[in-house]
C-alpha positions as CSV (number, residue, x, y, z in Angstrom):
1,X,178.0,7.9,96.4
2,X,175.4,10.7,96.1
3,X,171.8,9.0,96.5
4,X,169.7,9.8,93.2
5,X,165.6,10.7,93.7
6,X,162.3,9.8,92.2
7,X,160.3,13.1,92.4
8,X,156.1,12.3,93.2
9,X,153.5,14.7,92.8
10,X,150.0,13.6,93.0
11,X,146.5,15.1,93.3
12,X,142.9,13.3,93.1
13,X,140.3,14.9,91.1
14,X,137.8,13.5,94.2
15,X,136.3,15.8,96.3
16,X,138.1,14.7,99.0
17,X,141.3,16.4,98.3
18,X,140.4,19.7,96.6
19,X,142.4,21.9,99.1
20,X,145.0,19.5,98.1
21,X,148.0,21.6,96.2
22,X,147.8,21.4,92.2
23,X,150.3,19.2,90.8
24,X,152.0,22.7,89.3
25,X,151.9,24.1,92.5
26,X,153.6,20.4,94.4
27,X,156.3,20.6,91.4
28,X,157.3,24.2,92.0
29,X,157.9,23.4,95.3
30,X,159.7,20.4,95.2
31,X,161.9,21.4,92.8
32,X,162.9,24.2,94.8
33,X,163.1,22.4,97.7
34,X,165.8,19.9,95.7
35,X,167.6,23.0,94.8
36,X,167.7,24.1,98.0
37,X,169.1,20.6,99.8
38,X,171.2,19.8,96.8
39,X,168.9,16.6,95.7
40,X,169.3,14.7,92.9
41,X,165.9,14.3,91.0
42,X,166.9,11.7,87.9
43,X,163.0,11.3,87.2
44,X,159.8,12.7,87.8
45,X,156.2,10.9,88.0
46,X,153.3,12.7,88.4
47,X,149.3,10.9,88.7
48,X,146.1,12.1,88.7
49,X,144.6,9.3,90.6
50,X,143.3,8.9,94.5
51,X,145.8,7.5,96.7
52,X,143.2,5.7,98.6
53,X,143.0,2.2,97.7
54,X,145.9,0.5,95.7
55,X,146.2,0.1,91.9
56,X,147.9,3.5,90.6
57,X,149.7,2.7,87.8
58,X,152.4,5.3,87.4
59,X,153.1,4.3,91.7
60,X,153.2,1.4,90.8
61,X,156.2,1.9,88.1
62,X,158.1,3.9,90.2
63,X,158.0,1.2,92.4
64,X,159.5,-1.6,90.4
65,X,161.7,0.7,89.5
66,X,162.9,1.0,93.0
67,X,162.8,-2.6,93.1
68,X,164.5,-3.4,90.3
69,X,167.7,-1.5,90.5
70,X,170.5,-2.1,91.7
71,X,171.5,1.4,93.4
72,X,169.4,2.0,96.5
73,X,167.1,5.4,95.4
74,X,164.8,7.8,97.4
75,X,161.6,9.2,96.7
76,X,161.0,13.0,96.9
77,X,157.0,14.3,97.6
78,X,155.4,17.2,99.3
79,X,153.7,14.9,102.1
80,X,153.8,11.6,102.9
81,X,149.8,11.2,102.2
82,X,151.1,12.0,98.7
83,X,152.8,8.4,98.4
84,X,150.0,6.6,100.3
85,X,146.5,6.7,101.8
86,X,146.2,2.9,102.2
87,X,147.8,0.0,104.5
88,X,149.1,-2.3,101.3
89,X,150.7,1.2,99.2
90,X,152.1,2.4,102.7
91,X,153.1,-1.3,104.2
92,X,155.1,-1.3,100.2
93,X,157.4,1.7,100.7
94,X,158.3,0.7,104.6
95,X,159.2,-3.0,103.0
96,X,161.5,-1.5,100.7
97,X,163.4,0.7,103.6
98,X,163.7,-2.7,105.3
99,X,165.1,-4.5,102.8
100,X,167.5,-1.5,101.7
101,X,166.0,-0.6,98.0
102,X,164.8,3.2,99.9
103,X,167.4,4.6,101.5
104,X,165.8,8.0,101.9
105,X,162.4,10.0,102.0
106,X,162.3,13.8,101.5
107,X,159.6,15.9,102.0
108,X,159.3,19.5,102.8
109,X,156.7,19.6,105.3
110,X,157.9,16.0,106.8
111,X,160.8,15.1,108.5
112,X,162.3,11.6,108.1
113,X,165.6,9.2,108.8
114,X,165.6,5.6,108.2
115,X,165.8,5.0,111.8
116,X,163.6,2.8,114.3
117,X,162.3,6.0,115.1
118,X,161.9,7.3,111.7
119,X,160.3,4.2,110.6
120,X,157.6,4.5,113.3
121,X,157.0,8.0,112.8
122,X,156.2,7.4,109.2
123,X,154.1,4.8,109.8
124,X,152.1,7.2,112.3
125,X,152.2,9.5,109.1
126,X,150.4,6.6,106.8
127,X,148.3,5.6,109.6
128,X,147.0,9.1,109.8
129,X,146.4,10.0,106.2
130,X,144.7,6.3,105.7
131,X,142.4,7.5,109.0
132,X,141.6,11.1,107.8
133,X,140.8,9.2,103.8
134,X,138.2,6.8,106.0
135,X,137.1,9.2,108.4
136,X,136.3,11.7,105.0
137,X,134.9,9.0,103.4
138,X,132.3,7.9,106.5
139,X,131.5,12.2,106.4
140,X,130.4,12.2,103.1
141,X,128.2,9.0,103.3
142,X,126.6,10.6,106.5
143,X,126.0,14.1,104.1
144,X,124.6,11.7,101.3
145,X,122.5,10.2,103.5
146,X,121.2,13.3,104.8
147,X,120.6,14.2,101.6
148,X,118.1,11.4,100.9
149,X,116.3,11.7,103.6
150,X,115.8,15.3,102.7
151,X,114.4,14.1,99.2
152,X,117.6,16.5,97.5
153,X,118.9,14.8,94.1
154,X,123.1,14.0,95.2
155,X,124.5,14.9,91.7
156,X,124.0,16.9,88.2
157,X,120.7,17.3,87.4
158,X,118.7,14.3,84.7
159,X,117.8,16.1,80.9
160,X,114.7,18.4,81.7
161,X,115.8,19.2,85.2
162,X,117.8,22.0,86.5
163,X,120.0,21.8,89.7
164,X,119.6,25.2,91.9
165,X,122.5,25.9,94.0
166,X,119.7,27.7,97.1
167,X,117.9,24.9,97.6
168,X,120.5,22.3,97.0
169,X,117.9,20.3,94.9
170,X,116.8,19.8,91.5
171,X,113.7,21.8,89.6
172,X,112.0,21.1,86.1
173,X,113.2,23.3,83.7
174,X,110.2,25.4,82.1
175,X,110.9,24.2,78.5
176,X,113.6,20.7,78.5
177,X,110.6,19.4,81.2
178,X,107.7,19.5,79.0
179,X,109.7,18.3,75.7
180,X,110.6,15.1,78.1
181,X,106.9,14.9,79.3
182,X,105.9,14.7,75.5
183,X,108.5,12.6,74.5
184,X,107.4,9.8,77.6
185,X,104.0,10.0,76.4
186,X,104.8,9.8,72.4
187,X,107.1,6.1,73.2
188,X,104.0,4.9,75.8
189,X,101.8,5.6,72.8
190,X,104.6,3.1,70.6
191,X,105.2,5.9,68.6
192,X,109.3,5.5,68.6
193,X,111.9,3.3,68.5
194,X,115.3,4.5,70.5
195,X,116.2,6.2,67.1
196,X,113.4,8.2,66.3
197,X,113.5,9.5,69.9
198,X,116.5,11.0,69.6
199,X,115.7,12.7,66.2
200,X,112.8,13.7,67.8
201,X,114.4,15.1,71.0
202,X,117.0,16.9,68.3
203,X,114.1,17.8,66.7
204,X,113.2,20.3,69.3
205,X,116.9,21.1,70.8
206,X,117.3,18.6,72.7
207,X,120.9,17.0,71.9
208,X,124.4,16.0,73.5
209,X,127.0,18.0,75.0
210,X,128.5,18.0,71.8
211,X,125.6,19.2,69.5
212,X,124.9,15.5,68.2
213,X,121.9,13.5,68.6
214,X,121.4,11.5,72.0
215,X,123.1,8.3,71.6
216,X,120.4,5.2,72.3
217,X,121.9,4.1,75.5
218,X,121.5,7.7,77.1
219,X,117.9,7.5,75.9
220,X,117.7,4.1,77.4
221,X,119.0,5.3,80.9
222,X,116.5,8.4,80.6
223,X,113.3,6.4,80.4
224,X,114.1,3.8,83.0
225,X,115.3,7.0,85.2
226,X,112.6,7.0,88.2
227,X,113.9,10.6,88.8
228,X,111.4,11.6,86.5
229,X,108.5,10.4,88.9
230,X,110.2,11.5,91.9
231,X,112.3,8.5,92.9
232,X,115.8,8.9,94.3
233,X,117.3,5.5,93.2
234,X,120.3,5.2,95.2
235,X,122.4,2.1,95.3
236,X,119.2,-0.2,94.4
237,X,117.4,1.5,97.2
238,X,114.9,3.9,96.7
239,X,114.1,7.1,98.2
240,X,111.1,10.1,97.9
241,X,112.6,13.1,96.0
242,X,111.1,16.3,97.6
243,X,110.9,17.9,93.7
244,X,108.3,17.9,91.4
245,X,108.2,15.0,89.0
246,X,107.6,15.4,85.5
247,X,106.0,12.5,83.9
248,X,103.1,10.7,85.6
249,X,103.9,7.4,87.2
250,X,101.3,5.4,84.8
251,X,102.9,7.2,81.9
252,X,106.5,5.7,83.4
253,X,105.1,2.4,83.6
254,X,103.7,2.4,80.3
255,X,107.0,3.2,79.3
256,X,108.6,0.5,80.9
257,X,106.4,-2.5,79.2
258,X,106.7,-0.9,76.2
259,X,110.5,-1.3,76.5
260,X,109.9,-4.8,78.5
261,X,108.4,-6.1,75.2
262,X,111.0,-4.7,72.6
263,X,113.9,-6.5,74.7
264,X,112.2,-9.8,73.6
265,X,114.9,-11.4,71.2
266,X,113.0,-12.1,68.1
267,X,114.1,-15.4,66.3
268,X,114.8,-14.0,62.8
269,X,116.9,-10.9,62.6
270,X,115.0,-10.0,59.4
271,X,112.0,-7.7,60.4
272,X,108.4,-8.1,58.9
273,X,106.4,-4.6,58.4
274,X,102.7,-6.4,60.0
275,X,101.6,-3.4,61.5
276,X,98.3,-5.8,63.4
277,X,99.9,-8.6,64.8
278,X,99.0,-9.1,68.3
279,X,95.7,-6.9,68.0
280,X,93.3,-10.0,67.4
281,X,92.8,-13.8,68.3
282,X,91.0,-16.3,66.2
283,X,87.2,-16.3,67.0
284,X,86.9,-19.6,66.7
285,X,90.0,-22.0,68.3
286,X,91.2,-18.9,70.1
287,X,94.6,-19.0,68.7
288,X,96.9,-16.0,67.7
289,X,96.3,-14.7,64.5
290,X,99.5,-14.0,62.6
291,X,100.1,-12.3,59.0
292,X,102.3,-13.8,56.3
293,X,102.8,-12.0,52.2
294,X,101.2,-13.8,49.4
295,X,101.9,-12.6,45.3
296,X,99.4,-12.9,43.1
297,X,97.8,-10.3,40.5
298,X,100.9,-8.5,40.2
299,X,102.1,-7.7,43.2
300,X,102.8,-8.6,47.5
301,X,99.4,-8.2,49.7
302,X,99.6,-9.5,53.2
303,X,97.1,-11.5,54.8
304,X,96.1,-12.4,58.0
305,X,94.8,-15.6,59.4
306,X,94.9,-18.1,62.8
307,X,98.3,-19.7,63.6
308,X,96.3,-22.8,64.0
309,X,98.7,-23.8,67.1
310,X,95.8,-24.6,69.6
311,X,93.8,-27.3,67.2
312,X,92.4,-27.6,64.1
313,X,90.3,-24.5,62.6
314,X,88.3,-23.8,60.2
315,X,88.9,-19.7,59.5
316,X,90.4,-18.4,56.6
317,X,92.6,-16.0,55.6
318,X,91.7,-12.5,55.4
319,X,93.6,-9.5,53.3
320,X,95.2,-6.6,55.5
321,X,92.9,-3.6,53.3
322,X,89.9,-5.0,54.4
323,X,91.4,-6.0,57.9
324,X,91.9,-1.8,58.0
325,X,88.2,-1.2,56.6
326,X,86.8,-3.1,59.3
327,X,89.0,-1.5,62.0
328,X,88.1,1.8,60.6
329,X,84.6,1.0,60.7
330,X,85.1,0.1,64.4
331,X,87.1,3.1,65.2
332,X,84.2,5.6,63.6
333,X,81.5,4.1,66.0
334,X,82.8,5.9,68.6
335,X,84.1,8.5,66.6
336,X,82.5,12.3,67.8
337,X,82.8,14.9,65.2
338,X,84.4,18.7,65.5
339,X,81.0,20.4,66.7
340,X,80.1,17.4,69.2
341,X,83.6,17.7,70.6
342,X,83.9,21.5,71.0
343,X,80.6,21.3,72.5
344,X,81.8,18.6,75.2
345,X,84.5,20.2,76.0
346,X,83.0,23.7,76.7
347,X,80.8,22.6,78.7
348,X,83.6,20.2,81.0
349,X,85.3,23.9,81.7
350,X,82.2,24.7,83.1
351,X,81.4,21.6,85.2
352,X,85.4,22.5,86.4
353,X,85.1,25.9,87.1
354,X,81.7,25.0,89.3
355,X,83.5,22.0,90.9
356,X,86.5,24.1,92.0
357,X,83.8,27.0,93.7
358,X,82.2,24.3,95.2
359,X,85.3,22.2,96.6
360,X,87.2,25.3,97.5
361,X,83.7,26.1,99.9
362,X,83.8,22.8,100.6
363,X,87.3,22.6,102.3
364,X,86.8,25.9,104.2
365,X,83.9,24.8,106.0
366,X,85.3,21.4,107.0
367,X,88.5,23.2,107.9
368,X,85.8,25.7,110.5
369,X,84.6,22.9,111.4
370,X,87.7,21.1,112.4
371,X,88.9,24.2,114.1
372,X,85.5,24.5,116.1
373,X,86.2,20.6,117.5
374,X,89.7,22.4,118.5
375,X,88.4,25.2,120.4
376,X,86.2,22.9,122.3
377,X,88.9,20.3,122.9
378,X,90.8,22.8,124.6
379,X,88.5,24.0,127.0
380,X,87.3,20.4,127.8
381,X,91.1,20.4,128.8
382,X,90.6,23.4,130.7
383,X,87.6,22.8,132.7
384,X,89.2,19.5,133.4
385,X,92.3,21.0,134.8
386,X,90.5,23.5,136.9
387,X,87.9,21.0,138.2
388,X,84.8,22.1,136.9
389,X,84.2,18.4,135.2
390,X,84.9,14.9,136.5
391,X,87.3,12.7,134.8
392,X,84.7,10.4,133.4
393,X,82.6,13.3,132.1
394,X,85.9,14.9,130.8
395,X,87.2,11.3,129.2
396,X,83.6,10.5,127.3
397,X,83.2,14.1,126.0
398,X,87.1,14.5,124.9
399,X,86.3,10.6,123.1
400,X,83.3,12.2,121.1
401,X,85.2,14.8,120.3
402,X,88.0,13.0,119.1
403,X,86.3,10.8,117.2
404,X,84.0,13.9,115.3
405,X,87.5,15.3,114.1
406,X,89.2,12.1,112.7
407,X,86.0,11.8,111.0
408,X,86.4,15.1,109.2
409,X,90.0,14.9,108.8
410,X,89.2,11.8,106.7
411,X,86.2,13.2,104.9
412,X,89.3,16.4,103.9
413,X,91.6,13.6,102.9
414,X,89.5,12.1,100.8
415,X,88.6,15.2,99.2
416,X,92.0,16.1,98.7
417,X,92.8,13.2,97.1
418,X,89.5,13.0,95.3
419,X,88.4,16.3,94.5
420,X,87.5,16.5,90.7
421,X,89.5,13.2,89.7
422,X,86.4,13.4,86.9
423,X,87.4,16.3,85.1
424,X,90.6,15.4,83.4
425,X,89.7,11.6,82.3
426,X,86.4,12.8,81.0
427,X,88.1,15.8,78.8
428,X,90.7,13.0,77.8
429,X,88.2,10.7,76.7
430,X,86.5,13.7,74.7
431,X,89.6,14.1,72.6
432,X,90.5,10.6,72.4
433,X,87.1,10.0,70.8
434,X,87.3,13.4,68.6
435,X,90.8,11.9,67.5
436,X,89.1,8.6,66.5
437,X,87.5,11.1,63.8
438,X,90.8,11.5,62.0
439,X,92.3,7.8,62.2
440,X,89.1,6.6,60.2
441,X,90.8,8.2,57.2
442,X,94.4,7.4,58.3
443,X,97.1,5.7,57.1
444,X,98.9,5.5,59.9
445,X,98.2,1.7,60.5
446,X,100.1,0.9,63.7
447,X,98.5,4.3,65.3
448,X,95.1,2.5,64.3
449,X,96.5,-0.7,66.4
450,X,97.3,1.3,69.3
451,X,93.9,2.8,69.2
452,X,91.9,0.1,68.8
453,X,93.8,-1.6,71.3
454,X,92.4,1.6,73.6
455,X,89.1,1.5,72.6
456,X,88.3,-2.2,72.4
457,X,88.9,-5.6,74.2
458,X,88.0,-8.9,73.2
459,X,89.6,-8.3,70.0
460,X,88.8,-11.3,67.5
461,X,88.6,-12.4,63.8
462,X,85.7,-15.1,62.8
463,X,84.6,-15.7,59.5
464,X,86.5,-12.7,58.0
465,X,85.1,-10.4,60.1
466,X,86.9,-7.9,63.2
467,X,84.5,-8.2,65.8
468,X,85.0,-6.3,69.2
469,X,83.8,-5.2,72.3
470,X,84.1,-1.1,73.5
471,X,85.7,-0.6,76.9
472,X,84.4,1.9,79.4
473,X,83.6,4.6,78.5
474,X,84.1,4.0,74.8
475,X,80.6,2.0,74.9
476,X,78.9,4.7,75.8
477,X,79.9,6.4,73.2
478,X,79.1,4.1,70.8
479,X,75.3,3.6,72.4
480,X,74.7,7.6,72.1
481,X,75.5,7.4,68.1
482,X,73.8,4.1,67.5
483,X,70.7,5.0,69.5
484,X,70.6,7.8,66.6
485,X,70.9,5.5,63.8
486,X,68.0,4.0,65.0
487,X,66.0,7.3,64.7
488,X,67.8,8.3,61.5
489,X,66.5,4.9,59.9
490,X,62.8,5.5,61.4
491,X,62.5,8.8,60.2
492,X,63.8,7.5,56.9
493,X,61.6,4.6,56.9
494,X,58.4,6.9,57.7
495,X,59.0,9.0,54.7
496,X,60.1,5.8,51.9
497,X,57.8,3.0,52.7
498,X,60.1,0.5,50.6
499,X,63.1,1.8,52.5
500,X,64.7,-1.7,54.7
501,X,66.3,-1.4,57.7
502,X,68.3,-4.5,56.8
503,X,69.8,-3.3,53.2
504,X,70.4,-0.1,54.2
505,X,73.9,0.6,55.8
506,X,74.6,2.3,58.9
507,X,75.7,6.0,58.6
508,X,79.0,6.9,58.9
509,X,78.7,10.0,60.9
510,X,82.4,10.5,61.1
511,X,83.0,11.2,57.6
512,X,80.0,13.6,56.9
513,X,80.9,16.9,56.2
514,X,77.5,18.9,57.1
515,X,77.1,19.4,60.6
516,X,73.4,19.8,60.2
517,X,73.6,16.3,59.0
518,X,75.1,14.5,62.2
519,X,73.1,13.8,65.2
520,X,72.8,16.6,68.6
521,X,75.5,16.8,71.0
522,X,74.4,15.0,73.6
523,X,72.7,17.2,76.5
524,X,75.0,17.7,79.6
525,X,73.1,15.4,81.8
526,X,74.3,12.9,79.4
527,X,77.6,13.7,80.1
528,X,77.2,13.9,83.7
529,X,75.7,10.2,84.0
C-alpha cells in the first residue's frame, strides 16, 4: 500500500528566521520535490507561527490527524527545523515513529529512514535546531542589552519621535515633538480629559495610522511613557536613554497625579459640573467645603458650604457668583497689566543676554585656570621623576594642587548646573501674573481653580468670605500693587479732605483701561531683589 503525505510549510514572522524560505518559495519546492520521488501529498498545512515553543495550532491538527487514523501517514517539509524547534513538538513526532502512526519523513535537504539510526540522526536534527533557536535567542538579549546600556531606544519610535537608521536611536521630530510638549503641559494644567486630548491632538494632525482620532488607551500609554523624559523602561527596569527628551520631568510628574487622581472611582456614576470643589476648607472647623444645587427664584444656583464632617459649625452657605467675584478679586491682586508685563519682560532679555556674557567669561577663566593647575601638576611629576624634589616636598605640593583643582571643578559644576536657573522661572512668573489679567474677566471657572490653586495656599472660606495667602513669588507681587494703593489713597485723601480710607474701595488696576492710570512698572532693582 502506497504511504499517503501531509505536506508542512512554515515560516515565523520573528526576526529570527528571516533568511528562512517564504512559504511560496517551501511549497514550490516541495511540491516538486513530490513530483519528483512520486509522493503522495493528500493534504497541505501551512503556519505562520514560530516553531519555538509548543502551541501551533494548525501542528497541532495535523497531528491528531496522524494520530487518529488508522493508515500510518508521513509528513513531507523542507527541513526538519520546519516541524520542530522545541523538545515537547520534536519528542511528539519521534513518539509517533515509535508507536507506528509515522512511517516516513521526507525532506529535501534531510535524509531519513525509520531506523535506530535514523531515529538518532533526527533527533540530532531537533536537538540542533532547538540549540541554534536558544543560542539566537541568548544573541539577541546580549544585542538588547547592549542596546540599553548605550541609551538607544530597542523598537519603533513613541508619537513625536523619529527613529534614524545612522545612529540606531530615536530623535524628536521638529514638529510631532513640540505638539506632544504642548499637549503634556495643556493635561498638567487639567485642561483635558482623555477625549479632548485626542481631539486636540487631531486638532493639529496628530491621529492614528488609519486617519482617526487616537483611541484613549493609546493616549493613556503616551502620557505614562517615561520615553518622553528620557527613560528606557525595559521589562520594569529602567534605563538612561542617550536622546533628548521632550517634556520636562516636573511636567511628567504633573501629569501623572493628575491622572493618579482621575483613576479614583467616584461613588455615583452621575457627574456634578462644581467647577471649586477641593479649592477651599472651612475657616472655621477646618472641614472640606463641598457644593450642592438649590432652586429658588426661578431657576438652579449652586452653593457652597462646609461638609460639617469634623464637628459642628457655624458657617453658612455661600452662592458660587460671588464665590467667583471673590476669586476674581484675589486673582487681580497680583494681576500686572500689558505695559507692566512688556516692560518686565524686556528688561529679563537683558538681565539674560548680560548673564550669558558673564557666565560664558566665567567658564573660560575657570577652565584657564584648571588647565594652569594641569601644567603645573605635570611638572611636579617631572621634577619628581628626575630628582630635582624629594618625595615629601613632591607629595604636599601635588596634595595642594589636587585639592585647588577639585575645588574649581566643583565651582564649574555648580555653574553648569546653576548658571542662570533665574531667568526662565522669573519670565514664567511674569506671564503667569500678566495672564492673571485676563482670568479676572473669565469665565473659564475651573482655569480660575487651577490658578488660584497656583497663586495661593491656605485656601479657606469663613463667614462668606475667600480668604487666602499668595505663595512665593506671587506675594511680592501683590506687596508692589498694594504699596501703590496706599499712595493712590493719600494722594486722593490730600486733595478731598472728606475722602475715607475705609469707604473707599481698593482699585482694581487690572481692569483699567488707561495706562496713565495704573501704577510704574516697578524699577529693575525691584525685579532683581
Amino acid at each position: 500500500m502506497k504511504t499517503k503525505y501531509f505536506l508542512y510549510a512554515r515560516k515565523s514572522t520573528e526576526d529570527e528566521e528571516r533568511q528562512v524560505m517564504s512559504i511560496e518559495a517551501q511549497l514550490a519546492e516541495l511540491d516538486e520535490y513530490a513530483k519528483r520521488e512520486n509522493l503522495e501529498v493528500i493534504e497541505k498545512f501551512i503556519e505562520n507561527k514560530s516553531a519555538k515553543s509548543p502551541g501551533r495550532g494548525i501542528f497541532n491538527e495535523m497531528m491528531a490527524k496522524v494520530k487518529d487514523s488508522k493508515d500510518p501517514f508521513g509528513l513531507l517539509a523542507w527541513h526538519p527545523d520546519r516541524l520542530a524547534r522545541n523538545s515537547i513538538d520534536g519528542g511528539q513526532i519521534i513518539y509517533l515513529i515509535d508507536t507506528g502512526k509515522l512511517i516516513s519523513l521526507r525532506f529535501p535537504t534531510f535524509w531519513f529512514e525509520p531506523t535506530p539510526q535514523g531515529l538518532f540522526m533526527l533527533q540530532v536534527a531537533f536537538g540542533q535546531s532547538k540549540y541554534y533557536s536558544d543560542n539566537l535567542s541568548e544573541n539577541v538579549n546580549r544585542g538588547i542589552r547592549q542596546k540599553l546600556r548605550r541609551g538607544e531606544w530597542l523598537s519603533l519610535a513613541p508619537l513625536g519621535y523619529v527613529n534614524n537608521p545612522k545612529t540606531r536611536n530615536i530623535e524628536p521630530d521638529p514638529v510631532k515633538a513640540k505638539i506632544i510638549k504642548k499637549v503634556f503641559e495643556e493635561f498638567a494644567a487639567g485642561k483635558h480629559t482623555l477625549e479632548s486630548l485626542g481631539e486636540r491632538l487631531s486638532f493639529f494632525g496628530v491621529v492614528s495610522r488609519n486617519g482617526t482620532k487616537i483611541c484613549n488607551s493609546t493616549l493613556q500609554g503616551t502620557l505614562t511613557n517615561s520615553a518622553y523624559i528620557g527613560v528606557i523602561d525595559y521589562h520594569g527596569e529602567a534605563y538612561e536613554g542617550k536622546y533628548e527628551p521632550i517634556v520636562s520631568r516636573a511636567t511628567f510628574e504633573a501629569v501623572q497625579r493628575v491622572l493618579k487622581d482621575r483613576a479614583k472611582p467616584r461613588k455615583n456614576k452621575k457627574g456634578h459640573n462644581f467647577p471649586f470643589v477641593g479649592l477651599l476648607r472651612c475657616g472655621e472647623c477646618g472641614a472640606a467645603i463641598t457644593a450642592q444645587y438649590a432652586h429658588g427664584n426661578g431657576g438652579t444656583y449652586r452653593y457652597y458650604r462646609c461638609t460639617k464632617r469634623l464637628g459642628p459649625c457655624s458657617q453658612r452657605y455661600l452662592r458660587e457668583d460671588l464665590v467667583v467675584a471673590q476669586l476674581k478679586q484675589a486673582i487681580s491682586k497680583v494681576a500686572l497689566c500689558e505695559d507692566w508685563a512688556q516692560k518686565m519682560l524686556a528688561q529679563v532679555d537683558i538681565w539674560e543676554k548680560d548673564t550669558a556674557q558673564s557666565s560664558q567669561t566665567f567658564a573660560q577663566n575657570l577652565q584657564i585656570k584648571i588647565k594652569e593647575i594641569d601644567a603645573r601638576l605635570d611638572k611636579l611629576v617631572n621634577a619628581f621623576l628626575d630628582g630635582y624634589i624629594d618625595k615629601e616636598v613632591y607629595l604636599a605640593k601635588k596634595e595642594d594642587l589636587i585639592r585647588s583643582k577639585t575645588e574649581l571643578l566643583q565651582k564649574k559644576a555648580d555653574f553648569g548646573r546653576k548658571g542662570n536657573f533665574w531667568i526662565e522661572p522669573l519670565r514664567e512668573w511674569i506671564k503667569t501674573a500678566h495672564h492673571a489679567e485676563k482670568l479676572a474677566s473669565s469665565q473659564n471657572f475651573y482655569e480660575i481653580k487651577i490658578f488660584v490653586e497656583k497663586i495661593g495656599t491656605n485656601r479657606r472660606l469663613l463667614d462668606k468670605k475667600v480668604i487666602l495667602d499668595f505663595k512665593k513669588p506671587f506675594d511680592l507681587t501683590f506687596e508692589y500693587i498694594n504699596s501703590y494703593d496706599k499712595k493712590f489713597f493719600a494722594q486722593k485723601a490730600l486733595k478731598n479732605p472728606s475722602f475715607s480710607l475705609k469707604t473707599e474701595p481698593s482699585p482694581d488696576w487690572s481692569g483699567r483701561l488707561d495706562s496713565n492710570q495704573r501704577p510704574p512698572a516697578p524699577k529693575a532693582g525691584a525685579l532683581a531683589n
